[in-house]
C-alpha positions in Angstrom: -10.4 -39.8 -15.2 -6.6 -38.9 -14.6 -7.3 -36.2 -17.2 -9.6 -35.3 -15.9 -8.2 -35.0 -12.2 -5.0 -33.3 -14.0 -7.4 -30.4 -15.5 -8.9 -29.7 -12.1 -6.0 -29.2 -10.3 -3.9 -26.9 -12.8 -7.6 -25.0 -12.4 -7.3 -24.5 -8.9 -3.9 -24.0 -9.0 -4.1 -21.1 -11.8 -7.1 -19.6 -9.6 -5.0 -19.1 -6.8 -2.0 -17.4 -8.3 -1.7 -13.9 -7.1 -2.6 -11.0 -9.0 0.5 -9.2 -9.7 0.3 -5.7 -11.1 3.1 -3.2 -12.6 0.5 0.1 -13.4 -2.5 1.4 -11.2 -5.5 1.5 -13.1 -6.9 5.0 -14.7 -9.8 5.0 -11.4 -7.1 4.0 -9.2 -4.8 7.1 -9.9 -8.4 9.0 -10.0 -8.9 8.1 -6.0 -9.3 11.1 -4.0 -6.6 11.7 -1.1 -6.9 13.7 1.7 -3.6 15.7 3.1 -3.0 16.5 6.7 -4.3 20.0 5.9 -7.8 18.9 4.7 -6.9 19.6 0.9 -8.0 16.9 -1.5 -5.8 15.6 -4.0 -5.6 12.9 -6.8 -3.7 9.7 -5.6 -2.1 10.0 -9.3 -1.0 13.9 -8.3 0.3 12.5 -5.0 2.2 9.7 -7.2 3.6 12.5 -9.2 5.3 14.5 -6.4 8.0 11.5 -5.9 8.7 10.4 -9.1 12.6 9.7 -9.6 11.9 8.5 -6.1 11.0 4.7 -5.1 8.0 4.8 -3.0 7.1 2.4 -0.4 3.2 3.0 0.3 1.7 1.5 3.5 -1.9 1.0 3.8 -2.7 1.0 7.1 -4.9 2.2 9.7 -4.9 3.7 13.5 -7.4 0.7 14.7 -5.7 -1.8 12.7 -3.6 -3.8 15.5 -1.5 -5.8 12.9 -0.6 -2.0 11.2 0.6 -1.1 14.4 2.6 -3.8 15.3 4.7 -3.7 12.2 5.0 -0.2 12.8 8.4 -0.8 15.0 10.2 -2.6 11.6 8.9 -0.2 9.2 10.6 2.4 11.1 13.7 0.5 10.8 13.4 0.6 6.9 13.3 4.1 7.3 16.4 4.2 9.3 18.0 1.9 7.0 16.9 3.6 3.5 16.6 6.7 4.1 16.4 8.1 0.5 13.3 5.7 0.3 9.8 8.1 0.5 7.5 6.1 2.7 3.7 7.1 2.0 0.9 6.3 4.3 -2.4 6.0 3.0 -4.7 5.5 6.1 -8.3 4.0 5.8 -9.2 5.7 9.3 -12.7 7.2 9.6 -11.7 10.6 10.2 -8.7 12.8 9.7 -8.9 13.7 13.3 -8.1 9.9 13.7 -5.6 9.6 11.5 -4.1 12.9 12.9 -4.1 11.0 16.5 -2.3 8.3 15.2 0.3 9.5 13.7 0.9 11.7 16.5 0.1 9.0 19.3 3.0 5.9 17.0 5.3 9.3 16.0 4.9 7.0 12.4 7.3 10.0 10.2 6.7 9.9 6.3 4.2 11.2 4.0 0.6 10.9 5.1 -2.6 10.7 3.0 -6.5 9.6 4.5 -7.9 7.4 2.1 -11.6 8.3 2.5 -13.2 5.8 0.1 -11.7 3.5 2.3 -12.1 -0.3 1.5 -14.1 0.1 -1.2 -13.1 3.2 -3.4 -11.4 3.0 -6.7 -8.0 2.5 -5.6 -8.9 0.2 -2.7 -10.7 -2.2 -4.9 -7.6 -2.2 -7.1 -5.5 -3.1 -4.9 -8.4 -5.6 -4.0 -8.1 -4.9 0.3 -9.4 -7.6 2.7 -6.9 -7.1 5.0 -4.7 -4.2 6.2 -2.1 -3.4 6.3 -0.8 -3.3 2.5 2.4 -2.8 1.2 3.6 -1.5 -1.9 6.9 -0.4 -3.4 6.8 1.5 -6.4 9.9 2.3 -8.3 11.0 5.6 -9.7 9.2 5.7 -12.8 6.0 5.1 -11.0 5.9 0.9 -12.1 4.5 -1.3 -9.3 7.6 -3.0 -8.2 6.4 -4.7 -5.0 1.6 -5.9 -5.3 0.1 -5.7 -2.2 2.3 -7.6 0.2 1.0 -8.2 3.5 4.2 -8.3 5.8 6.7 -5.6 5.9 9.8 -8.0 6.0 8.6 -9.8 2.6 11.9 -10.4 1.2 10.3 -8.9 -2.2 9.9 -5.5 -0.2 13.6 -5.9 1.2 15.1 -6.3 -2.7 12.8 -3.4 -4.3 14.0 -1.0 -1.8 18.1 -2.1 -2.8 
């Protein structure tokens, strides 16, 4: 029975350990962005503009009340790492919304609409209940930093060093 007990909880145990990924999947890099100008582009294409740089991606969205809350301390990762590109991939409804927010929090850094949203390639990668996301990617384009959910996550705070 103790066995038996044992087995059960190193199952439940190993079920909960998060997912931690160090590549975006082919579909995920497939994901179609949309730029403030209304172009489309490949979230792999956008990926590819930084390299050499360490990215720290923000999923976020205008109506998300917890996204803009944290707003005040990722602008003070900006401030304090500057040679840090910070990309915003927004799962607003529109780009008129997204456009409204940006201008409305004066949120400065690279900004992409995700319109697939929740459910698209790249958002079911990165497996979203819950926004916003956080991401650092390092400047080869490796995952440093999976889908933390609060900005001052000291993993966030040693990627970006």
């Amino acid at each position: 029975m103790k066995l038996l007990s044992l087995l059960f909880i190193l199952m439940v145990f190993l079920s909960c350990k998060p997912r931690l990924e160090t590549l975006f999947s082919e579909k995920a890099l497939q994901d179609q962005l949309v730029t403030l100008s209304n172009d489309t582009i490949t979230f792999n294409n956008v990926l590819n503009q930084y390299k050499g740089k360490k990215i720290l991606i923000d999923v976020w969205a205008s109506w998300c009340s917890d996204c803009i809350k944290s707003m005040p301390k990722v602008m003070q990762l900006q401030k304090d790492n500057p040679d840090i590109v910070f990309l915003f991939l927004s799962i607003d409804d529109s780009l008129t919304d997204l456009q409204n927010g940006i201008s409305k929090y004066g949120i400065k850094g690279e900004h992409y609409l995700l319109p697939s949203s929740w459910d698209g390639d790249l958002g079911e990668f990165l497996d979203l209940s819950w926004i916003p996301r956080y991401l650092v990617i390092d400047e080869i384009g490796g995952i440093g930093v999976f889908n933390a959910i609060r900005i001052n996550d000291s993993r966030i705070l040693k990627a970006l060093k």
